[in-house]
VEXBA-572712 format. One line per field, with one value per residue (C-alpha): x, y, z; residue in three letters; residue number from 0. Coordinates in steps of 0.25 Angstrom, whole numbers, plus 2048, in hexadecimal, padded with zeros to 3 digits. Each point is the difference from the previous one (the first is absolute). Last residue first. Layout:
N
east	[X|...]
north	[Y|...]
up	[Z|...]
r	[ala|...]
k	[NUM|...]
***
This chain:
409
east	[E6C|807|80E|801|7FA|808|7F9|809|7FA|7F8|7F5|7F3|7F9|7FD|80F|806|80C|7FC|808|80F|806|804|80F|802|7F2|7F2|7F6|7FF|802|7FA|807|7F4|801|80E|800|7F5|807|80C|7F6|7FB|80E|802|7FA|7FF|810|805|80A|805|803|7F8|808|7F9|802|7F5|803|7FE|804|7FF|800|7F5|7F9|800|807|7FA|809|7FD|80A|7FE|80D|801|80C|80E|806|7F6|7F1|7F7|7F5|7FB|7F6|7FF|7F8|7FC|7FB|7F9|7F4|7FC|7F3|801|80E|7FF|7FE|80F|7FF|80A|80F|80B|803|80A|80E|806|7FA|801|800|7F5|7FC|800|808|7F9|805|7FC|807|80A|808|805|80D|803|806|7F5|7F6|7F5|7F6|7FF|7F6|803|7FF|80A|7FE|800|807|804|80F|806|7F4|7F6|801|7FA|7F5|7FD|7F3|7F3|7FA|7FD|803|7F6|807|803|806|805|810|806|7F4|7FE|7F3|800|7F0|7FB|7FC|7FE|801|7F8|806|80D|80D|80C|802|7FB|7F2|7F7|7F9|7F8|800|7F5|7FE|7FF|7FF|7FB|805|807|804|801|80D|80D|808|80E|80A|805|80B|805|80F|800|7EF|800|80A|7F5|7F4|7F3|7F7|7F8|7F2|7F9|7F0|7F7|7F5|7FD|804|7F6|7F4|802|803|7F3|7FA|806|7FD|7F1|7FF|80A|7F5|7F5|806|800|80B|807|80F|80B|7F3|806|7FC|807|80A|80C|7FC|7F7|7FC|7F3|7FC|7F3|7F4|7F4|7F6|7F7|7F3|7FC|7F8|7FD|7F1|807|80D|80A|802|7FC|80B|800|80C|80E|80A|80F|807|810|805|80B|7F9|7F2|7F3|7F5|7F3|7F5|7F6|7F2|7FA|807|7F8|802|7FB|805|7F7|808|80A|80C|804|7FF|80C|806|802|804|80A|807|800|807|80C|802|800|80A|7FE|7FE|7F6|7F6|7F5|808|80C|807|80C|800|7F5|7F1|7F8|802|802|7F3|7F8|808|7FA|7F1|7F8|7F4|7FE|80F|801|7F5|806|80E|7FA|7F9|80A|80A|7F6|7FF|80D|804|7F2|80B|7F7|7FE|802|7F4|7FD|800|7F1|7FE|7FF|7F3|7FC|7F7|7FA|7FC|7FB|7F7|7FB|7FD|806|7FA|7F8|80F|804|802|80F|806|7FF|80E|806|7FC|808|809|7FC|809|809|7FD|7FC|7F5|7FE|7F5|806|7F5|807|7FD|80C|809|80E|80C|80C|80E|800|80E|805|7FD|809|804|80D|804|807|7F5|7F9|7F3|806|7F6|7FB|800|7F9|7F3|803|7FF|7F5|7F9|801|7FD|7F8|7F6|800|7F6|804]
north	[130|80B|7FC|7F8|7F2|7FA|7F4|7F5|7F4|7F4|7F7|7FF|805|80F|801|7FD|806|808|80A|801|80A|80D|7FB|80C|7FE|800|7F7|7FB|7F1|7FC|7FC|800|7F1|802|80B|7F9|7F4|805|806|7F2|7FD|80B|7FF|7EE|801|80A|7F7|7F9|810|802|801|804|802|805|800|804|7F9|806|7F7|80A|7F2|803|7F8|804|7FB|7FE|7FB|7FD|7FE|7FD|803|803|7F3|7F7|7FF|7FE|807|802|806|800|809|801|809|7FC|7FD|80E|802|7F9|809|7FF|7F1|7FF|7F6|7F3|801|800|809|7FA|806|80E|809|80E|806|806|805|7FF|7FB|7FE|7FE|7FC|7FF|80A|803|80E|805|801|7F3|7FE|800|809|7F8|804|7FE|801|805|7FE|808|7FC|7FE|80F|7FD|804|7FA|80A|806|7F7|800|7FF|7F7|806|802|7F1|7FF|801|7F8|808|7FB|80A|7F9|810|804|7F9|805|7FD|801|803|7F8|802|7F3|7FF|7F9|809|7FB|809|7F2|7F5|7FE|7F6|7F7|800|811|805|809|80F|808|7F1|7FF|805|80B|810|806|801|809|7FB|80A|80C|807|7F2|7FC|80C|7FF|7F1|7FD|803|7F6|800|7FE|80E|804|80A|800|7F6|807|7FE|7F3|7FA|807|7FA|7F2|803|801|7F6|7F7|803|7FE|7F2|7FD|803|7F9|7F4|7F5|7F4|7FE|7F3|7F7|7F3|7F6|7F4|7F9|804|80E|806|80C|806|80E|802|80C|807|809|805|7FB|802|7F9|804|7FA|7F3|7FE|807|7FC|805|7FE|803|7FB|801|7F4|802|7F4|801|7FA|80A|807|803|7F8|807|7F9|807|7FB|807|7FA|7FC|7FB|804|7FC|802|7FC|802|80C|7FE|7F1|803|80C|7F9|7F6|80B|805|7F6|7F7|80D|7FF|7F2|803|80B|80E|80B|80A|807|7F7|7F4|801|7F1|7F8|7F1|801|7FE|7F2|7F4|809|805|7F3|7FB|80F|7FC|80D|7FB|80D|801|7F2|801|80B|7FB|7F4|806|809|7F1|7F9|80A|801|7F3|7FE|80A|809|7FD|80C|807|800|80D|806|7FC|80F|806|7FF|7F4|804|80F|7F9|7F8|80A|808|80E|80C|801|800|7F2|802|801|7F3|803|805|7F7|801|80A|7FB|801|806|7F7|7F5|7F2|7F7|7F1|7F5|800|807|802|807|7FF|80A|7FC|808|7FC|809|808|809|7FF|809|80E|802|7FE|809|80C|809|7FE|7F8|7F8|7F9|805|7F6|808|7FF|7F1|7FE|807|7F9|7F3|7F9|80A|7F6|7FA|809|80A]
up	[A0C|80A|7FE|7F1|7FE|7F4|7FA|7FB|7F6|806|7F9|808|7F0|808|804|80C|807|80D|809|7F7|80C|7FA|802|80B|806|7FA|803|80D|804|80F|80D|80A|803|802|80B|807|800|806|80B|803|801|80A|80D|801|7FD|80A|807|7F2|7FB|7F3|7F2|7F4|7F1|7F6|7F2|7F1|7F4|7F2|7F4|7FA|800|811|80D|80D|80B|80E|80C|80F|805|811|806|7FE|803|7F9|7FB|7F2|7FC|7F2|7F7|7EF|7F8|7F1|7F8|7F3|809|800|804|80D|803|80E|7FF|7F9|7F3|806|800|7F4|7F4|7F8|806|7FB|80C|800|80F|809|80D|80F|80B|80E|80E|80D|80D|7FD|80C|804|806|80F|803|80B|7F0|7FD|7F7|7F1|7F7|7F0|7F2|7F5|7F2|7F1|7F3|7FF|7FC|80F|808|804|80D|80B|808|80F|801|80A|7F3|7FB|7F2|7F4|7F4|7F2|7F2|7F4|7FF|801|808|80C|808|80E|806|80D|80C|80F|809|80D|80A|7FE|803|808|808|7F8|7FE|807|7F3|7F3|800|7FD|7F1|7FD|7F3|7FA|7F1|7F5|809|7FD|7FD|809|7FA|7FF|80B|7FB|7F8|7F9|806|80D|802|7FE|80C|80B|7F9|807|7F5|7FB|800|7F8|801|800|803|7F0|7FF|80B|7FB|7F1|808|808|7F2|7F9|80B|800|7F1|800|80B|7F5|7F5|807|802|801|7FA|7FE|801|7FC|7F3|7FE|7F9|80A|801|7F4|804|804|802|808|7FE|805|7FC|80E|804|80F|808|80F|805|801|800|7F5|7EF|7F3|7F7|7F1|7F8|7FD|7FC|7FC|7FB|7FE|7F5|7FF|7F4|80A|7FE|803|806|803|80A|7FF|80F|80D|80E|80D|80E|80D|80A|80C|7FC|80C|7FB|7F0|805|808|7F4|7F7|807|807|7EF|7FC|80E|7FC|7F1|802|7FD|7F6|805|7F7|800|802|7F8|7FF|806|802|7F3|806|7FB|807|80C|7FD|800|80D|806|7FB|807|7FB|7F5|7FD|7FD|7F5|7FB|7FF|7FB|7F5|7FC|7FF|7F9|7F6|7FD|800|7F5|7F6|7F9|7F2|7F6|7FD|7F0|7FB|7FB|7F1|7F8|7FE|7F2|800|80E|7FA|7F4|809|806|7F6|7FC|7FD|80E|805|807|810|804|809|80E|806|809|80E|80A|80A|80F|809|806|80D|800|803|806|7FA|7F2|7F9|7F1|7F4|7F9|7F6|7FA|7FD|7FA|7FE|80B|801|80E|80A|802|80E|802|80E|800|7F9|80D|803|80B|809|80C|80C|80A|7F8|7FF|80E|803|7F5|805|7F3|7F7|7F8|80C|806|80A]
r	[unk|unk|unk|unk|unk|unk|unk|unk|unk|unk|unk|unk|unk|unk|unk|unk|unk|unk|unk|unk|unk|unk|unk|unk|unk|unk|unk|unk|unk|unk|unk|unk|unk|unk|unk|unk|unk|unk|unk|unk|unk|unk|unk|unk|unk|unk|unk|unk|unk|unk|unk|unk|unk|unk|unk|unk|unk|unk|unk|unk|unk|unk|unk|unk|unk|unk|unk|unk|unk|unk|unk|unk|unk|unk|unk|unk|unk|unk|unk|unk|unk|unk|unk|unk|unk|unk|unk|unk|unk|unk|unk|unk|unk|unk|unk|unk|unk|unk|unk|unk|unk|unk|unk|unk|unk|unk|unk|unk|unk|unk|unk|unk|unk|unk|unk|unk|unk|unk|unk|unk|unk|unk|unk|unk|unk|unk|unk|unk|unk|unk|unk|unk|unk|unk|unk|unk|unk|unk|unk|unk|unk|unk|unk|unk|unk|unk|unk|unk|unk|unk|unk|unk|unk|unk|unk|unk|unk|unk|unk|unk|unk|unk|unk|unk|unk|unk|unk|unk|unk|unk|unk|unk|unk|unk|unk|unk|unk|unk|unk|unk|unk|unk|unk|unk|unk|unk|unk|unk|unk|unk|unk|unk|unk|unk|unk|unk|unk|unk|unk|unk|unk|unk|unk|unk|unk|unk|unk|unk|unk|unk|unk|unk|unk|unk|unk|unk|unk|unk|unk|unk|unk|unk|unk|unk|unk|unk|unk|unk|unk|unk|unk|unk|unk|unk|unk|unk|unk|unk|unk|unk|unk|unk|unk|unk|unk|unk|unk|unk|unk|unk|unk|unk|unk|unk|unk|unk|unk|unk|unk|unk|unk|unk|unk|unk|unk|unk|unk|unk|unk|unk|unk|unk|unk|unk|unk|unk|unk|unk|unk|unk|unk|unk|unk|unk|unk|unk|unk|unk|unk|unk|unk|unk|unk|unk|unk|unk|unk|unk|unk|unk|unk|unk|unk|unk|unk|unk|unk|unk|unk|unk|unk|unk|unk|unk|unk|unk|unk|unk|unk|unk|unk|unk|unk|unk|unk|unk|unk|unk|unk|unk|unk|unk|unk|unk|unk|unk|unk|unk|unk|unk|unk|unk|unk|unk|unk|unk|unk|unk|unk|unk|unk|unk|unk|unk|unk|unk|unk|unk|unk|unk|unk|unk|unk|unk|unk|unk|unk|unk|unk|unk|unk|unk|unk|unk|unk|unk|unk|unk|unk|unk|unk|unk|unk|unk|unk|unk|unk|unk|unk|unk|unk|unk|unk|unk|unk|unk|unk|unk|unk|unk|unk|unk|unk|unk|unk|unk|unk|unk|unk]
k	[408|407|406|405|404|403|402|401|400|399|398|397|396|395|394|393|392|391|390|389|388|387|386|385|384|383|382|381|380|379|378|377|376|375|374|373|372|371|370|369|368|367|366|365|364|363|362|361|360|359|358|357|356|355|354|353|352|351|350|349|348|347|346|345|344|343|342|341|340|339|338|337|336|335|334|333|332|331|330|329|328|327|326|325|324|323|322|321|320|319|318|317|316|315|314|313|312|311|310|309|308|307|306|305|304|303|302|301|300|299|298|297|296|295|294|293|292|291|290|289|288|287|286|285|284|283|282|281|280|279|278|277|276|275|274|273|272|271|270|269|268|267|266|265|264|263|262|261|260|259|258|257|256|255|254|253|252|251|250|249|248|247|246|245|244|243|242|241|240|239|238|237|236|235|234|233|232|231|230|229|228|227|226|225|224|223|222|221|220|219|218|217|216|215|214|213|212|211|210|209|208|207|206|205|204|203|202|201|200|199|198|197|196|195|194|193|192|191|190|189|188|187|186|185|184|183|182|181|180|179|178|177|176|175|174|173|172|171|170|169|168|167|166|165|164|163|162|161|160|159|158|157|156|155|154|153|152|151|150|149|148|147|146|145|144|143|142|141|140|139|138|137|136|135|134|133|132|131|130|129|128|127|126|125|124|123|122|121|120|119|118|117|116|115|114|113|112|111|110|109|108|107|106|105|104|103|102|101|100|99|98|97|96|95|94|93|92|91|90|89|88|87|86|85|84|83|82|81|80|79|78|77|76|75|74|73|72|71|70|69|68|67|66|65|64|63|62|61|60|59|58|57|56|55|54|53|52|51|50|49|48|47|46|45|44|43|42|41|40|39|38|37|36|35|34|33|32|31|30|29|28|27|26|25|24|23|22|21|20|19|18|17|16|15|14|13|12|11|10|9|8|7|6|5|4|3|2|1|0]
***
């Protein structure tokens, strides 16, 4: 495929949530500004249609007293020349296969045509991708530029991109964030790939079916074990290293939902989970290794949910909440007796903090933390819950007031 669908196989497999779980209301935009551009590299989204042309005076109406009434046209704010400078080097890099150029320009973590990765793993795909289409060309024509009430840019245009003989146009687009005083990709796309996706995600959902987390204590304390409901992300992935007795090398995932503090991570679904904690704030879910002594051993554990939190709200806007800066993230991993901690907190304006808590056996380190980091990259917000989680507060004029989301909004 061309690179306006980066390794497409790949991203067909990843399947990005569309579900009512997940946040996916886009912020309100505030400024709009049109430009013809030829860049030198193209994009991917429907094409957006012109303005309207201005009406035609009426044979009772002269020219110039048509222009004389008509009302001045809005004066276009200013586009910011970062911006700019920063589209037309992504597509300039794009076309010559510019990895340092990218680098520069890509987020640590950013969706990538439907798959949220790394920048290691985003600057992979698209250079194999240059390196297996020679003469690539593309060029980007129509920008819009919309500018969200985070401060977030969001440019779409044309794309006509392929090798020769095999152009294809589509309607692109990136998201940039200020990071640092500069501007970072935190999303590339097209709208035809969000399409595809969309439709294998729809495919996906209905042969779903009902499946349940292995969980033989839940049927005495809550009549049955959590359903495990469709991933956020892969169905599948490969594991990073030999598995430990009883391991998969191809780990299965589904998705926890944890209702009282509205929050959900997809879990690995080889684990053994737990019944919910006594007050509802979240479940435990494990490996075990059989033991000489008889009894099991974990070798891996995870504790999730959420809790109130009094403190000012700390950490860094979370990368799998792009669109919602407001909540915050912080990671951490540390060692000692027990094991290895790998920690992840979300920290919310609702003043709701919600968790992910790991401990890997030392022995089986290479295994698991990549697994810990799955789990924690997946953690995302939901609407609903107990409290009636407080999803997004922002009004038109950037100021903030409360605004209640209640289950199924």
């Amino acid at each position: 495929m061309s690179l306006d669908r980066e390794d497409k196989a790949h991203a067909l497999d990843w399947i990005p949530c569309l579900s009512a779980s997940r946040v996916t209301r886009r912020s309100q935009l505030i400024v709009t500004l049109t430009a013809a551009m030829v860049l030198g590299l193209g994009g991917c989204r429907k094409s957006e249609p012109p303005p309207p042309a201005p009406p035609k005076p009426s044979s009772a109406q002269s020219p110039a007293s048509a222009v004389a009434s008509a009302p001045a046209p809005p004066t276009p704010t200013p586009l910011n020349p970062d911006i700019e400078t920063a589209l037309r080097r992504w597509n300039e890099a794009t076309r010559h296969g510019d990895g340092a150029v990218l680098a520069e320009l890509y987020a640590d973590k950013l969706d990538l045509y439907g798959q949220f990765v790394k920048r290691d793993d985003a600057l992979k795909r698209k250079l194999d991708a240059w390196r297996k289409s020679p003469g690539f060309t593309q060029t980007i024509d129509r920008a819009h530029f919309s500018e969200h009430t985070n401060g977030d840019v969001e440019a779409t245009f044309d794309k006509t991109s392929g090798v020769p003989g095999k152009h294809k146009t589509v309607r692109g687009y990136l998201l940039l964030r200020l990071v640092n005083s500069a501007w970072r990709v935190v999303d590339e796309g097209d709208y035809e790939t969000n399409r595809v996706l969309k439709a294998k995600r729809d495919t996906f959902l209905a042969s779903w079916g009902a499946r349940f987390f292995d969980c033989p204590e839940c049927l005495a304390e809550e009549g049955g074990p959590p359903e495990a409901d469709p991933p956020l992300g892969p169905i599948e992935s490969k594991a990073e290293a030999e598995p430990p007795p009883g391991a998969p090398k191809t780990i299965g995932w589904a998705r926890l939902p944890l209702e009282r503090f509205a929050s959900a991570v997809d879990v690995w679904t080889f684990t053994k989970m737990s019944p919910l904690s006594g007050n509802g704030d979240g479940r435990l879910f494990s490996f075990e290794l059989a033991s000489d002594a008889g009894a099991p051993r974990s070798v891996f554990s995870c504790a999730a949910g959420g809790f109130w939190y009094d403190d000012p709200q700390p950490g860094k806007p979370d990368p799998g909440h792009r669109e919602y800066p407001e909540i915050t993230a912080t990671e951490e991993t540390r060692r000692d007796a027990e094991g290895i901690h790998f920690d992840k907190f979300l920290y919310a304006p609702d003043r709701i903090r919600n968790f992910l808590l790991c401990v890997i056996d030392p022995t089986y380190e290479q295994y698991f933390m990549p697994i810990a980091r799955h789990v924690a990259s997946s953690m995302r917000v939901a609407s609903g819950g107990m409290y009636h989680r407080v999803e997004r507060a922002r009004s038109l004029d950037g100021t903030r007031q409360p605004m209640i989301l209640m289950p199924g909004e």
